[in-house]
C-alpha positions in Angstrom: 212.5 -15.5 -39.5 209.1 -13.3 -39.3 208.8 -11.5 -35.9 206.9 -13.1 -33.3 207.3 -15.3 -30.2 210.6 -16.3 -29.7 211.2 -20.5 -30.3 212.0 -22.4 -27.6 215.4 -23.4 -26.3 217.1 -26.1 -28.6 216.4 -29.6 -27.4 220.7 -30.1 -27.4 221.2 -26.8 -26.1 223.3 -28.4 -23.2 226.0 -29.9 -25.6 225.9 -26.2 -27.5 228.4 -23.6 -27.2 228.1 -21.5 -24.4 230.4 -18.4 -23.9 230.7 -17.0 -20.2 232.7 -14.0 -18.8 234.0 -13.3 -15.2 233.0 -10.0 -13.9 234.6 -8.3 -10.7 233.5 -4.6 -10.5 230.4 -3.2 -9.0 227.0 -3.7 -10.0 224.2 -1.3 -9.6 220.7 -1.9 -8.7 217.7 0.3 -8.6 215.0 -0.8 -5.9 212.3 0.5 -3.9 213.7 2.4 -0.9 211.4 0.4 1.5 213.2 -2.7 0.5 216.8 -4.0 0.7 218.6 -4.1 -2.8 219.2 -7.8 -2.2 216.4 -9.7 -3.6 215.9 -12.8 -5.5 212.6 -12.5 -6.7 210.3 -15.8 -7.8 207.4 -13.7 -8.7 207.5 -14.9 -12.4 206.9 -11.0 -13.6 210.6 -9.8 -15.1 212.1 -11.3 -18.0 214.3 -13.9 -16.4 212.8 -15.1 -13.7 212.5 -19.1 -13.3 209.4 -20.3 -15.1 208.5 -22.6 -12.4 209.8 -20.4 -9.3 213.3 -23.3 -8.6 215.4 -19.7 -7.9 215.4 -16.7 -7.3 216.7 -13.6 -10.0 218.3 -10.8 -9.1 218.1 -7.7 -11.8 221.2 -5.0 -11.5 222.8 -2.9 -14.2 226.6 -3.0 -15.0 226.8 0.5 -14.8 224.3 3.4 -13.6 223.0 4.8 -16.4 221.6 0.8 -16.8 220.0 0.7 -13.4 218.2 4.4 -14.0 216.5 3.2 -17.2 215.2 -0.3 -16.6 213.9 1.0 -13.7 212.5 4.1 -14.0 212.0 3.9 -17.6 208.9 1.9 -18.8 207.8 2.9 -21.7 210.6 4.9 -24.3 208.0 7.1 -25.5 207.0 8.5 -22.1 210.5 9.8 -20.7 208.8 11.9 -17.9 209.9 11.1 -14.5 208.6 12.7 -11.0 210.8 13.6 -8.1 208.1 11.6 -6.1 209.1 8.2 -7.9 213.2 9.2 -7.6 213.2 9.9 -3.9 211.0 6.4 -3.5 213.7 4.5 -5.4 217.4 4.3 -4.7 220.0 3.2 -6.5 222.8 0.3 -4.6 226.2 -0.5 -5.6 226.9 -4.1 -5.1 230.1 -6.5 -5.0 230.3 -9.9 -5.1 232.5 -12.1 -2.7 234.1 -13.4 -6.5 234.1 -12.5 -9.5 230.5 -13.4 -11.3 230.4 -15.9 -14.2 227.6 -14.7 -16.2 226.8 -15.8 -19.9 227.2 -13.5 -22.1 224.7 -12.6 -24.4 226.1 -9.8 -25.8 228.9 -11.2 -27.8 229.2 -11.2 -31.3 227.7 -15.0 -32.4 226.5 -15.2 -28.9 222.4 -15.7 -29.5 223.4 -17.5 -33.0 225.2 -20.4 -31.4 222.5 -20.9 -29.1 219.7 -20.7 -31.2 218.1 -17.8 -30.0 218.0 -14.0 -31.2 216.9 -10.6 -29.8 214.0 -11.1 -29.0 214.7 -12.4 -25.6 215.3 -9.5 -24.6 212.4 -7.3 -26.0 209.8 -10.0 -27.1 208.0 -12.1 -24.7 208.8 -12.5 -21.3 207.2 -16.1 -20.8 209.8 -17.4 -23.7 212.5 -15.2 -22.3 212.0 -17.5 -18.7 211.7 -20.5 -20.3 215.7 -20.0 -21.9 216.1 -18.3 -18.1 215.7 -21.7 -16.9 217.5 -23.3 -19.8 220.9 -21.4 -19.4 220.2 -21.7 -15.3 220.2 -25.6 -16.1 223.1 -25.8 -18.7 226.1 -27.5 -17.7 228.3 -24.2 -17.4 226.7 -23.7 -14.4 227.0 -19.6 -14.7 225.8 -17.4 -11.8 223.5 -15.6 -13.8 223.2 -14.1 -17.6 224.9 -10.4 -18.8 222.5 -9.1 -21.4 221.8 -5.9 -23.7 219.4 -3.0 -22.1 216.1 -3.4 -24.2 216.1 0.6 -23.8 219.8 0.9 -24.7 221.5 -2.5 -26.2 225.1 -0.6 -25.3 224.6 -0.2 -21.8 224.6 -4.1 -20.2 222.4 -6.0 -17.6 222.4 -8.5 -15.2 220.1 -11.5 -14.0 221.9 -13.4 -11.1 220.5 -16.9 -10.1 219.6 -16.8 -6.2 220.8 -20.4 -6.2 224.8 -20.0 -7.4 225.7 -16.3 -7.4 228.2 -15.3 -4.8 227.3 -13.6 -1.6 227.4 -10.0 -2.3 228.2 -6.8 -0.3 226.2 -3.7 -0.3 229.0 -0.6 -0.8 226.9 2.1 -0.5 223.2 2.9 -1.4 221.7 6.5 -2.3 218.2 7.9 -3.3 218.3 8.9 -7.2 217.3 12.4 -5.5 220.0 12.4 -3.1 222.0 15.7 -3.0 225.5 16.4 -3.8 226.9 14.3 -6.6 223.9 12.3 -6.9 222.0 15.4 -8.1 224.6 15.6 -10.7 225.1 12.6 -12.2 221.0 12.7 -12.2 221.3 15.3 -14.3 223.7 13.8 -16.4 221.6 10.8 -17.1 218.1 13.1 -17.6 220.7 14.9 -20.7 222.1 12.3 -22.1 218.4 10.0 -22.4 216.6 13.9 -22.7 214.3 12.6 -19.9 212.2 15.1 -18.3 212.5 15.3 -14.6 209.0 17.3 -13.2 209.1 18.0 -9.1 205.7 17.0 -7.1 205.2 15.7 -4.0 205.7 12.2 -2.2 203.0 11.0 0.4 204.5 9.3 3.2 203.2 5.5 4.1 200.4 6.1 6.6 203.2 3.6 9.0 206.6 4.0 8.3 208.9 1.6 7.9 212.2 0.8 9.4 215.0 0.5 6.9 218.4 0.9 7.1 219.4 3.8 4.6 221.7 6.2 2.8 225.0 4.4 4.3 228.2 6.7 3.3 230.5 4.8 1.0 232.2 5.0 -2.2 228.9 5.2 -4.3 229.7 5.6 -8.0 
């Protein structure tokens, strides 16, 4: 099949195959540091969110190295990032209350069975809702889907549905510019993806906000 938009979900996709996976370690989610790490958006402008709004979709990566780059990465061949845009974003580590069941589309045979291919995850994101709410509605009734990083396919992402996933616990939340250990495994990261990390400054918000931050824990 030529490139292009991706085809719509099967019209027997909910008598299809559909693998799904329990995961009970951490997940890791990069937000603004204004705002609280959980959130469900239904703002229709990420990849899986519900075409028509029904739930909510939370975005997390299954490890760090996830959350850094589809958050702070945009665009692959602009790997420059300020110390102005890490010190507004921090990075949460989150548990659920049970283990997530998340489809997995990262299996071998995975997008085959379900008639889809990669391009829901790099192609566009209108289609990429529309199977969103098909695999929301199918009758595995999964908390959310675990798919490959457009930026790196080996490191693996998360989309939880607002309406079924678990409650989950913050354990601990940081600034990518935090010091200490932080600062390390930032570098770490900038080596490994040779990002280039370039210090300027952050204006504060004219009012500042209240927001409950940095709690000590067992980050990473």
């Amino acid at each position: 099949m030529e490139p292009g938009t991706l085809p719509a979900p099967p019209t027997n996709l909910a008598s299809r195959e559909v693998g799904v996976v329990e995961f009970g370690g951490s997940i890791f989610r990069s937000h603004a540091t204004l705002r609280h790490p959980m959130f469900f958006g239904r703002t229709g402008q990420y990849r899986f969110d519900a075409p028509d709004g029904s739930y909510g979709v939370l975005y997390a990566g299954v490890d760090v190295f996830c959350a850094f780059i589809e958050s702070l990465i945009k665009n692959p061949n602009n790997r420059v990032v300020t110390t102005a845009e890490l010190k507004s974003k921090a990075v949460a580590e989150l548990r659920g209350a049970r283990a997530l069941r998340l489809i997995d589309l990262t299996a071998s045979g995975a997008l085959l069975r379900m008639g889809a291919d990669s391009r829901l995850f790099s192609a566009d994101r209108a289609a990429a809702q529309v199977w969103s709410k098909a695999l929301h509605d199918h009758p595995v009734l999964a908390d959310g889907l675990l798919y490959p990083s457009r930026l790196d396919p080996i490191r693996q992402a998360i989309a939880l549905f607002g309406d079924r996933a678990p409650k989950l616990t913050e354990l601990g939340r940081q600034t990518w510019y935090a010091p200490g250990p932080q600062r390390r495994l930032l570098a770490e990261i900038a080596e490994h993806y040779k990002i280039e990390l370039v210090e300027n400054r952050l204006i504060a918000p004219r009012k500042p906000i209240s927001t409950a931050f940095s709690k000590p824990g067992r980050l990473f």
